[in-house]
Structure formats: structure tokens, C-alpha cells
MIKE-723945 format. One record per residue (C-alpha): residue number from 1; residue in three letters; z, y negated, x negated. Coordinates in steps of 0.02 Angstrom, whole numbers, always signed. Example, Ala and Ser with C-alpha at 12.3 -4.5 7.8 and 13.67 -1.06 7.14 Angstrom:
residues 2
1_ALA_+390_+225_-615
2_SER_+357_+53_-684
This chain:
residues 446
1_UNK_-377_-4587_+5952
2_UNK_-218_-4490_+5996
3_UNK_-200_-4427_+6171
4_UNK_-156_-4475_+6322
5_UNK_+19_-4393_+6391
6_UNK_-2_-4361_+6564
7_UNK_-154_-4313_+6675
8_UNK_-121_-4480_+6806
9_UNK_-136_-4584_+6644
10_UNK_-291_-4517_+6595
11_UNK_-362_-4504_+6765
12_UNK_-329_-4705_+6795
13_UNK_-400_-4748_+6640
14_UNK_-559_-4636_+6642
15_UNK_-599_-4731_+6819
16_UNK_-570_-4902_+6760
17_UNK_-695_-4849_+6608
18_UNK_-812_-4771_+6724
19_UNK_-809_-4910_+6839
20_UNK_-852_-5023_+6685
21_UNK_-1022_-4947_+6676
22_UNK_-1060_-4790_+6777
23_UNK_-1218_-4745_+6673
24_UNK_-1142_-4766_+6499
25_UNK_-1000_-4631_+6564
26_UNK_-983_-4472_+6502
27_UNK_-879_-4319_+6480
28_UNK_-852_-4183_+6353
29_UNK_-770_-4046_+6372
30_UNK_-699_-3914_+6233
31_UNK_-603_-3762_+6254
32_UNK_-503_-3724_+6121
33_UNK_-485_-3544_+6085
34_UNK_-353_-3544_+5945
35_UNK_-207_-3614_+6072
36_UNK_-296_-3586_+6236
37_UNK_-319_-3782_+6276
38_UNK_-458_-3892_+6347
39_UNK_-485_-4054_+6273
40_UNK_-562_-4183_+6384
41_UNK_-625_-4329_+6311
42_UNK_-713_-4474_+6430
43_UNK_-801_-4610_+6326
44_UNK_-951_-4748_+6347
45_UNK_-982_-4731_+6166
46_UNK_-863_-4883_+6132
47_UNK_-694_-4819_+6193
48_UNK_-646_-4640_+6209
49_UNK_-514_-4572_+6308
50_UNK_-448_-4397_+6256
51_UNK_-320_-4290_+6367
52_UNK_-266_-4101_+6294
53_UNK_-242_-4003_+6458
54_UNK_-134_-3820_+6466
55_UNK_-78_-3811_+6618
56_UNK_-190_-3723_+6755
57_UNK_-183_-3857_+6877
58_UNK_-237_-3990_+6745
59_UNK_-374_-3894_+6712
60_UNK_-445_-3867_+6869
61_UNK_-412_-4073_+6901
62_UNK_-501_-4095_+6749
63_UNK_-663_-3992_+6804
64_UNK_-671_-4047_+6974
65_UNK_-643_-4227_+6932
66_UNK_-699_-4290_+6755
67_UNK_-835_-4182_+6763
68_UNK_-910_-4266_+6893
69_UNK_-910_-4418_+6791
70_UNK_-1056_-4326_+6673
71_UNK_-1144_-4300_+6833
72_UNK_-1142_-4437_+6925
73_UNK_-1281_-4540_+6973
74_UNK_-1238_-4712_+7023
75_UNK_-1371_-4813_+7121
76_UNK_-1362_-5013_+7102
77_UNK_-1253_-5035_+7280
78_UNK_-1112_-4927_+7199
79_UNK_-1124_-5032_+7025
80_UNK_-1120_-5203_+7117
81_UNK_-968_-5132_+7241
82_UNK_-811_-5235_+7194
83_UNK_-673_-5147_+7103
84_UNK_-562_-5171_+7257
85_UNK_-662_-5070_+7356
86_UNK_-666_-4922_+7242
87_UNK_-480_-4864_+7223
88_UNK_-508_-4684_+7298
89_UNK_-677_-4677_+7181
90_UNK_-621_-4529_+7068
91_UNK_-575_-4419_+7239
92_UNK_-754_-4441_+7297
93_UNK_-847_-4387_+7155
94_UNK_-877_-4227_+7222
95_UNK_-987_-4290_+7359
96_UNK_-1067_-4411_+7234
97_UNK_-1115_-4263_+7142
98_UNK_-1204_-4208_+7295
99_UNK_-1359_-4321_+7236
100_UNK_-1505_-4230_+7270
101_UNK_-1556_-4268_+7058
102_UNK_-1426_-4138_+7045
103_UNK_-1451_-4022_+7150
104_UNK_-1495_-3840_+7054
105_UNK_-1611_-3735_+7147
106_UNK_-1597_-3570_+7037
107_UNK_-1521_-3499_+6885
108_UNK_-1619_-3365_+6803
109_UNK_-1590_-3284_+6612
110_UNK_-1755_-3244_+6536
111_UNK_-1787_-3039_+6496
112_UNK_-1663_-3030_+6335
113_UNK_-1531_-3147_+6418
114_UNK_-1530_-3263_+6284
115_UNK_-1603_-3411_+6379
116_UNK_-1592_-3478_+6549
117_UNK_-1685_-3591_+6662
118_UNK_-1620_-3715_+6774
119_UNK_-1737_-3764_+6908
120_UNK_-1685_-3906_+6991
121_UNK_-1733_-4063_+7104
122_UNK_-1732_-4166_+6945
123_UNK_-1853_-4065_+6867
124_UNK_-1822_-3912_+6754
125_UNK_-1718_-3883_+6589
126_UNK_-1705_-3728_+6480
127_UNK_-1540_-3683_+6379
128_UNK_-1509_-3562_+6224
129_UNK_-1359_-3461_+6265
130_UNK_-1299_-3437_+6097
131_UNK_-1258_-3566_+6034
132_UNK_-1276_-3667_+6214
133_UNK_-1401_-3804_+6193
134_UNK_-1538_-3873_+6282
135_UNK_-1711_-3821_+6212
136_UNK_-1820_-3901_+6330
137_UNK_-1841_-4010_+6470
138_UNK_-1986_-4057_+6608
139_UNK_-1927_-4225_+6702
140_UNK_-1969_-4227_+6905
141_UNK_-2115_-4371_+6865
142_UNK_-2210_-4219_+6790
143_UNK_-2156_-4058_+6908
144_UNK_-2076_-4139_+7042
145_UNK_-1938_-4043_+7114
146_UNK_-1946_-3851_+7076
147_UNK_-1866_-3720_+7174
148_UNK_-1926_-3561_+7048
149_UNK_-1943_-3558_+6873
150_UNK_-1957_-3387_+6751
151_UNK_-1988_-3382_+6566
152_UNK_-2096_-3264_+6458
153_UNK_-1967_-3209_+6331
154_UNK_-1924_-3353_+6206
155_UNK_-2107_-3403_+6226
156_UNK_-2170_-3571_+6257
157_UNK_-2243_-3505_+6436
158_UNK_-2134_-3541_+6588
159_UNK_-2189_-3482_+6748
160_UNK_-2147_-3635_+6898
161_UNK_-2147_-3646_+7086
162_UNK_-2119_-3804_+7181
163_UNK_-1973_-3829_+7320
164_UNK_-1816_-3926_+7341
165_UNK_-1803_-4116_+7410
166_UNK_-1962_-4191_+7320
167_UNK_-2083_-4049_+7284
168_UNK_-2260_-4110_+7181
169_UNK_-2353_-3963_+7223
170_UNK_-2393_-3818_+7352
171_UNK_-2238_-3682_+7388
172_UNK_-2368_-3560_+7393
173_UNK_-2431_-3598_+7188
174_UNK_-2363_-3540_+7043
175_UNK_-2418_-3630_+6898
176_UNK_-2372_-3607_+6710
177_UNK_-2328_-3722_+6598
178_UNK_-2363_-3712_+6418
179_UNK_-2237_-3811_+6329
180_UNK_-2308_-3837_+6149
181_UNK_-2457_-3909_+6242
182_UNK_-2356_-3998_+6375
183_UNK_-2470_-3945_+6509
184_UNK_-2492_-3826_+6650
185_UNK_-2619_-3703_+6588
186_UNK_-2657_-3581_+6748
187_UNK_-2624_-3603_+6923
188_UNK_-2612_-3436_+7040
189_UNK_-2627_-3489_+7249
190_UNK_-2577_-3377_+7389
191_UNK_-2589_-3367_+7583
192_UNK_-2383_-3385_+7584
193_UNK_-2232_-3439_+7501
194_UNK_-2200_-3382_+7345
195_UNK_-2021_-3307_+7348
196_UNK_-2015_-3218_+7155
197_UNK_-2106_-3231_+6994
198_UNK_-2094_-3116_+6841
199_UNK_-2168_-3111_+6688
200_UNK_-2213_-2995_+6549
201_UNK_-2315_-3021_+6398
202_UNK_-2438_-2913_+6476
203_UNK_-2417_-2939_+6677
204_UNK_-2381_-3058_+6797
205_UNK_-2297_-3013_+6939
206_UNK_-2292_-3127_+7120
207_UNK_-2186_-3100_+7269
208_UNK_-2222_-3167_+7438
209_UNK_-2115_-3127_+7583
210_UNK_-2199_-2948_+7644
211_UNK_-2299_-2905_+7472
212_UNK_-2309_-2903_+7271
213_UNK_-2475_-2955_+7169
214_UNK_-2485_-2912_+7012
215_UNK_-2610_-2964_+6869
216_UNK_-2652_-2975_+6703
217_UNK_-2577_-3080_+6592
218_UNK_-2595_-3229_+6500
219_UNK_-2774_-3211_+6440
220_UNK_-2903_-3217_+6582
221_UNK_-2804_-3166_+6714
222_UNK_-2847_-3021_+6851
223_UNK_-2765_-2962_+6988
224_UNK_-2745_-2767_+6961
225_UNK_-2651_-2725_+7140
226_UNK_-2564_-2793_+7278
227_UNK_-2413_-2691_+7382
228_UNK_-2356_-2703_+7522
229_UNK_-2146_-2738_+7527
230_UNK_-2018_-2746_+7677
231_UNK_-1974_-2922_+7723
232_UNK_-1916_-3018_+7584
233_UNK_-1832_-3173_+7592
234_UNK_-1720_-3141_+7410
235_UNK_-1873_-3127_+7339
236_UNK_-1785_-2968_+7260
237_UNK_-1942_-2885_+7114
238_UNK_-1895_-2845_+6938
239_UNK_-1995_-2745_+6838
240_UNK_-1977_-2664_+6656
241_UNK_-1972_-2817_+6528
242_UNK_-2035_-2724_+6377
243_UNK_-2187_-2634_+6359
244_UNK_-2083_-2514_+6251
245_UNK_-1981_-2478_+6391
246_UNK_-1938_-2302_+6429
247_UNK_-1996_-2298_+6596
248_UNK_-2136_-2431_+6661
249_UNK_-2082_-2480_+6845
250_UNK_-2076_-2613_+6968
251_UNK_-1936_-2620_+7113
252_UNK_-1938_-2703_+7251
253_UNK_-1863_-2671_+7457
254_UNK_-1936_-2525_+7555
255_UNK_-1996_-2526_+7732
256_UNK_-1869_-2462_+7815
257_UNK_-1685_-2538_+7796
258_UNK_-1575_-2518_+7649
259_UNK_-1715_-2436_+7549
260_UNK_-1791_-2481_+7362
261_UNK_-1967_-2437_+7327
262_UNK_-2005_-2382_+7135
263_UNK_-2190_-2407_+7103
264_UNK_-2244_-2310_+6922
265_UNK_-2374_-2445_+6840
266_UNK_-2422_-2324_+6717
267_UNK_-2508_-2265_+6902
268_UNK_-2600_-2424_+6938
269_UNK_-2719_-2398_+6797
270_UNK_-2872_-2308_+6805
271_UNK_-2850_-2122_+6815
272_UNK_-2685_-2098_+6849
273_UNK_-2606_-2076_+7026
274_UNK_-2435_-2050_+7088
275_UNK_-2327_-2079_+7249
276_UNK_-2205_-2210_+7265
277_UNK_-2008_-2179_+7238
278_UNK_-1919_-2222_+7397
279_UNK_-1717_-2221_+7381
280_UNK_-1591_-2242_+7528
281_UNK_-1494_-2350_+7426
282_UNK_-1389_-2425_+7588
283_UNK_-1367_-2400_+7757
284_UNK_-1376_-2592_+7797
285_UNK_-1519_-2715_+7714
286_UNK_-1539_-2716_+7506
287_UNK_-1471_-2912_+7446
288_UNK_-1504_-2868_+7266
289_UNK_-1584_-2775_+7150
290_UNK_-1571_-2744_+6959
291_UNK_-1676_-2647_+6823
292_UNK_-1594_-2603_+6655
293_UNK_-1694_-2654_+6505
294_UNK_-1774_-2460_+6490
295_UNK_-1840_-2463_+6678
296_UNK_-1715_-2291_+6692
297_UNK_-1592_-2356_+6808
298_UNK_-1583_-2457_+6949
299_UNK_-1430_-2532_+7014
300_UNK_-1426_-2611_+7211
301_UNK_-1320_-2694_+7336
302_UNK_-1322_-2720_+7514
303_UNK_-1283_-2872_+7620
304_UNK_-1094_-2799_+7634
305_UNK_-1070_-2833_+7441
306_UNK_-957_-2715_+7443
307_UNK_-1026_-2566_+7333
308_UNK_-1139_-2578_+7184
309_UNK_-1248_-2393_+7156
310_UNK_-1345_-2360_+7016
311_UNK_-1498_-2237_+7039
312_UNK_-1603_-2138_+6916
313_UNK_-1761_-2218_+6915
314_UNK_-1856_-2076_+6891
315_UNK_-1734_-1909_+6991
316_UNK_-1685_-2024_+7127
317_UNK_-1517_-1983_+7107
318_UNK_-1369_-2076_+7121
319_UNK_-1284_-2091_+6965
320_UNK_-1106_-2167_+6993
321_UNK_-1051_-2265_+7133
322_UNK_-956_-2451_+7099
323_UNK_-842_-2543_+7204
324_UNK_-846_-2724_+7192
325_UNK_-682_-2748_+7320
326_UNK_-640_-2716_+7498
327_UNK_-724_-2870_+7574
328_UNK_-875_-2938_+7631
329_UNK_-942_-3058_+7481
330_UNK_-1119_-3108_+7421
331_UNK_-1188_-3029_+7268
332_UNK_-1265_-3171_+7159
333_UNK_-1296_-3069_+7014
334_UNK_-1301_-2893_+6929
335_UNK_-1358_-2853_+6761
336_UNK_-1333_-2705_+6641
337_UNK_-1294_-2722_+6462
338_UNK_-1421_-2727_+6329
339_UNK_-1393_-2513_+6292
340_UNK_-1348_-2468_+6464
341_UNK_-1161_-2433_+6433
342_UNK_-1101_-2574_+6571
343_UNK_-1141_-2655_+6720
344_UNK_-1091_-2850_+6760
345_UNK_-1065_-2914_+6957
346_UNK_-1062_-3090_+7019
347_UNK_-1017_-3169_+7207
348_UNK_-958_-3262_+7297
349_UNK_-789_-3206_+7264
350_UNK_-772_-3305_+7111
351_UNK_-732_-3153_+7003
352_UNK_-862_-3075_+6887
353_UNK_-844_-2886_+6872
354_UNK_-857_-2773_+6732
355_UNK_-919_-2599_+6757
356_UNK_-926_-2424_+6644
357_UNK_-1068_-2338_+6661
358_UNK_-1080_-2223_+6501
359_UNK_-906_-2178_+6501
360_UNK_-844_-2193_+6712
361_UNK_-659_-2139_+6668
362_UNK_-648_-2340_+6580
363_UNK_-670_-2368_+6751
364_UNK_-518_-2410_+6858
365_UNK_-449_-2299_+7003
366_UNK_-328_-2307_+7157
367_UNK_-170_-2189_+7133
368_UNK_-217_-2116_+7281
369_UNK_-393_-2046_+7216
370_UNK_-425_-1871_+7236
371_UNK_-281_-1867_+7366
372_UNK_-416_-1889_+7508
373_UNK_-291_-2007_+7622
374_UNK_-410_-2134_+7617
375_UNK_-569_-2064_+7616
376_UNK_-715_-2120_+7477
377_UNK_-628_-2278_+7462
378_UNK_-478_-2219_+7400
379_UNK_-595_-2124_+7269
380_UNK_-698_-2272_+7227
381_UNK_-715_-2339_+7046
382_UNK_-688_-2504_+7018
383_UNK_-705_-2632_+6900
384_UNK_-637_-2604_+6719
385_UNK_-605_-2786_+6676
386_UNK_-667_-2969_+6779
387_UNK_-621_-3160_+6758
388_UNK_-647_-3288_+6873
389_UNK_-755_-3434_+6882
390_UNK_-776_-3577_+7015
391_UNK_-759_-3505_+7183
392_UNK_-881_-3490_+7327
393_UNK_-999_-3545_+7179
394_UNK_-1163_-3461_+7153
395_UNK_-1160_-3382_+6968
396_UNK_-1272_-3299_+6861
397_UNK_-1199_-3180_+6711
398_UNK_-1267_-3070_+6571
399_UNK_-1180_-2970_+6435
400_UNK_-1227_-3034_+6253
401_UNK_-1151_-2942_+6141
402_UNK_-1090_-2753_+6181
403_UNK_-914_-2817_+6252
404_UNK_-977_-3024_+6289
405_UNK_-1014_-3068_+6459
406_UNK_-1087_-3239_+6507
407_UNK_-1045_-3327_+6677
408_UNK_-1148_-3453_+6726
409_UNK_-1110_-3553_+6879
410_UNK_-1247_-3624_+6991
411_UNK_-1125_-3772_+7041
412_UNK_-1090_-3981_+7029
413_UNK_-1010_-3965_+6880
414_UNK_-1110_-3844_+6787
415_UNK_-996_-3727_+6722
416_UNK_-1008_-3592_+6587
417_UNK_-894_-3478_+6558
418_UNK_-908_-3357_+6379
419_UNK_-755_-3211_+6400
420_UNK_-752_-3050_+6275
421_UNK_-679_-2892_+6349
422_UNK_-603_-2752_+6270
423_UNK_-613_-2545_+6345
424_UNK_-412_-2581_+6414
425_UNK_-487_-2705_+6514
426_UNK_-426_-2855_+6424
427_UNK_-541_-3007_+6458
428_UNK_-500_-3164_+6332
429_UNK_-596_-3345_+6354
430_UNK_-694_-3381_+6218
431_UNK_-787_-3555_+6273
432_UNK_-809_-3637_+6406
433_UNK_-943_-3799_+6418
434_UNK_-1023_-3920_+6548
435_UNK_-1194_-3882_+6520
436_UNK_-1246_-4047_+6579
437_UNK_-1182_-4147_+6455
438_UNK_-1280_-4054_+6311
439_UNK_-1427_-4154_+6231
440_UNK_-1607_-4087_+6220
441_UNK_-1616_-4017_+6058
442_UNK_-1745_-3970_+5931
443_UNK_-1874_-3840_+6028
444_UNK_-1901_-3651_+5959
445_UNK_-1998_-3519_+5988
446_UNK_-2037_-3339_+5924
């Protein structure tokens, strides 16, 4: 079918085909890398309508409004509604997307960043990264809403807690799913909220709001320890993923303000003892924390959101010093690179940041560095390369290969965004999908 010429053309006859039958609707969206165009197609599997978008403004029309077609869900008082009454229809599909079936509690990758969770009021779904597709699914009848969900590797274990608008169990349970036998396997009930889960093939790890439990992990369970944490509402614990890692650590806040405890697990097992890490990573409270894959670095930032530092696990010492940007923002995300060599930043910004961290001089600088007019900020480092996603949109992102970073967006539309970047700081689109409007496909597991 050939396209449609101009976006008011489209936009008419995608609502007339939507208003034909809201729940036969769709969207698809394709970004077409070759001649930098999207291709928006809106069909009810009998008629398609297909629009080629290339200017910036079409675009963004295009995301904010057909994709809330794919999202959309319609109760039987909208589909009876006479067509008369529903002339401004398109313009409001952004609060119809507000349905609570929608609504997506947290975004998490799982430990090699090649999968991520979406836990959401409708239940949870799993997607593969690369390629993007949709690997598994739990509908809301069986979890009920779920407010935390973590997966062990690309294993068939997934680690849930209830919350959201219809929870089915207890805020305070964590309960794990096994998904080749389609049933929750252990359950794991504590005095409090639950605020974090990780897993490892050998521990599990459970944050409540002032302390950390750990235990063994998956075969008959045990707790090993508990530790006591500062307050924490983020929920902020990672630990080392592998048990190769270099270094075998769990993070979490400090007691006292703007600190990060580093707890040595090699230390929690019979016959060894050492003393906790403590850093003074900022002087105002910790907002998020990050672990690279070797448990040798730590990377944190404050509620500011306005500097990223990256600590030596193991010295203590601060190893570089990032700026994100002169303003107040909140950090969604932070995640090194597979080998160490880069560092990526999300918030609330919009922008997702690329850092050096093997070679700093990549790094950007102001001209007036070194000059001392403007104090550390004028010497700051900032990002080598960034691109933008939805603003004021909560967004998860991950490198996959050495120069691919994924952006995720926690948002209505359910964005994801694939850019390469080069050393001159060069970022180039590579895809860019609603996630919603993939298909479960076959399951896999290693």
C-alpha cells in the first residue's frame, strides 16, 4: 500500500480505523537506518495505513500519538461512544494510556544486560535485547500486579515482589518463579517491605528499608547474614554478578549521609573476617549506586545528579570524577560497559551520557580547564558522546557491544532507543522499536 503524503492525512485516517475497532488497532513502528526515516504503519489486520516520517516534528507526533494506539485499552463505554463525540480522540490518548494495565513499575536488565524485565500492573514480561523480542510473559490473573522483578541470568528463575494498583500477594514476600514449570517455587517473608532483590547463581540477596539478608541460593535456601544499611527507600544493593568476579562485594548506603558501605563476602564465610569499606562518596544523600561486572569499581550519585564518581572498590580511592551537567536532574540509571572502559548515565534530563573511563582524555573538557576561573567545575570531565530519549521519562540503559548503548524508557509509549558511538563522540541511531507491540516469542534459556 503506498503511503500516505502528509501527517494530518494519516492522523485522520488512523482515528477513523481506530475508532472502527479499538482492540483490533495496532501500530508498528520501524526506523530505518539506511535514510534515517521512521515508517509508521497503523492496521487492524484488514487495512493498513503506512506514513514515512523525516521530519523531527513528525516524528515526535508519531510517538506521542500513534503509539498510543498500540497501547490503548478501550473499556466497552468508549467502544459504544458515538463517533460524534470522539473528534478530539487522537489528542487524548495520552491520558488513555494512563490505564493502570499499563502502568510499568520497574525496568531492570538482568546481570549481562541482555534481557530485561518489565514489571508492571498487568503482570510481568521479559524481553531479549538483541534482537528485541518478548521471551516470556506472566499475565496479572497469575501475579497480580508486581512492583519488583529480577532475573537469574538467562535462567528460567525470576525473582518477584508484589506492588502497584492490584497487588496478589504480601509487599513484604519475594517469591520466585520458575518459568519452565510455570510455578512459584520458594517464597522468602520479611518483617518489612521489600525495596531490592538480587540474584546470583549462588546467593540471594533482599533489601528492606534499614537492612540486607542474604542467603543461599536456589537449592535449600539459608540465610548466611543480615546487615544493617542507612535508610533506604531506592532500594539501592548490587552485588558482584559472577562468581568469577575479580572482587566479591556487595554495596549498599552507609550510615551516615552520602556514604557507600562495601561489605567483602569472601568475609561472611567461616573463617575469614574483615571490616567493612565505608566511602564518602557525597556530601548530600547517595540516589544510586552501580557495580562493574568485576566488583572493582563502584560508581555513585547523589540526589543533586549532578556528578557521577567512580571508586576503587578495594583502595577507596576515587578514580575519576564525571559530570553529568550543571543542573539538578534524577539519575535513573548508571552502568559500566562489559570491560570497564565506559560508563553510561540516564535522568531525567532526557539525555543518556557516555563516559571514558580507561582513557579520561576521550572525555570532554571546558576551554577554561586548568585555568582555575571557575573552580572544579570548570575542570570537570564530561560526557564524551549522549542522545536523547523521551524527556522527564524514567530510562534504563546498558552498553552491548564495546561502543552500543541501549536506552530503554520506562514510559506510555515504551520506547527503545539502540545508538552506536564512536571515540569523536559521534552517536548514530541504529533502531528504535515500541516494545509493546512485540509478540511473545518462542522461550530460551541457557
Amino acid at each position: 500500500m503506498p503511503y500516505l503524503k502528509s501527517w494530518d492525512e494519516f492522523a485522520k485516517a488512523a482515528e477513523m480505523l481506530y475508532l472502527e475497532d479499538p482492540a483490533k488497532c495496532r501500530l508498528v513502528m520501524k526506523y530505518r537506518h539506511n535514510d534515517g526515516k521512521l515508517v509508521v504503519k497503523v492496521t487492524d489486520d484488514q487495512m493498513c495505513l503506512m506514513y514515512l516520517a523525516d521530519e523531527a516534528q513528525d516524528v515526535k507526533k508519531a510517538v506521542q500519538t500513534g503509539s498510543a494506539i498500540l497501547m490503548t485499552s478501550v473499556n466497552e463505554e468508549k467502544r459504544d461512544t458515538s463517533l460524534s463525540n470522539k473528534e478530539n480522540i487522537l489528542p487524548n490518548f495520552a491520558k488513555m494510556m494512563s490505564n493502570e494495565r499499563r502502568t510499568i513499575n520497574a525496568l531492570r536488565f538482568n546481570q549481562e544486560k541482555s534481557l530485561f524485565t518489565c514489571a508492571m500492573d498487568s503482570g510481568l514480561r521479559v524481553y531479549n535485547v538483541e534482537p528485541l523480542a518478548v521471551k516470556s510473559c506472566l499475565e496479572e490473573t497469575e501475579t497480580g500486579s508486581i512492583a519488583i522483578a529480577e532475573m537469574l541470568h538467562r535462567t528460567n528463575l525470576f525473582a518477584i515482589v508484589a506492588g502497584g494498583a492490584k497487588p496478589k500477594y504480601a509487599e513484604n514476600t519475594v517469591l520466585i518463579w520458575d518459568d519452565l514449570k510455570k510455578q512459584f517455587v520458594l517464597e522468602f517473608t520479611f518483617s518489612s517491605p521489600v525495596v531490592a532483590v538480587r540474584l546470583r547463581r549462588d546467593r540471594l540477596f533482599v533489601a528492606e528499608r534499614n537492612r540486607i539478608h542474604a542467603f543461599t541460593f536456589p537449592q535449600n535456601p539459608k540465610k548466611l547474614f543480615t546487615v544493617a544499611t542507612g535508610d533506604n527507600p531506592r532500594g539501592l544493593c548490587e552485588v558482584s554478578p559472577y562468581n568469577s568476579s575479580e572482587r566479591q562485594v556487595l554495596v549498599f548506603p552507609g550510615h551516615k549521609c552520602g556514604t557507600i558501605q562495601i561489605t567483602d563476602l569472601t568475609a561472611t564465610e567461616p573463617g575469614f573476617s574483615a571490616s567493612p569499606i565505608n566511602i564518602n562518596a557525597h556530601q548530600s544523600a547517595v540516589a544510586f549506586i552501580a557495580l562493574n561486572a568485576q566488583g572493582t569499581m563502584v560508581a555513585t550519585a547523589s540526589v543533586k545528579g549532578t556528578l557521577i564518581r567512580v571508586f576503587d572498590s578495594l583502595r577507596r580511592n576515587l578514580l575519576v570524577e564525571l559530570r553529568r551537567g550543571g543542573d539538578n536532574a534524577t539519575i535513573y540509571c548508571i552502568n559500566f560497559s562489559p570491560d570497564s572502559d565506559f560508563l553510561c548515565v540516564s535522568s531525567d534530563k532526557g539525555t543518556i551520557h557516555i563516559f571514558a573511563l580507561k582513557d579520561t582524555h576521550l572525555n570532554r573538557r571546558s576551554k577554561l580547564s586548568g585555568v582555575g576561573i571557575l573552580g572544579n567545575y570548570g575542570d570537570s570531565q564530561w560526557a564524551l558522546a549522549n542522545f536523547t530519549v523521551t524527556a522527564e521519562c524514567a530510562c534504563i540503559c546498558a552498553f552491548g557491544s564495546k561502543t552500543t548503548v541501549y536506552g530503554t524508557s520506562i514510559c506510555v509509549d515504551g520506547t527503545f532507543h539502540k545508538y552506536s558511538f564512536t571515540q569523536e563522540g559521534n552517536c548514530t541511531r541504529e533502531a528504535f522499536e515500541i516494545y509493546f507491540d512485540l509478540s511473545e516469542d518462542d522461550h530460551f534459556y541457557s
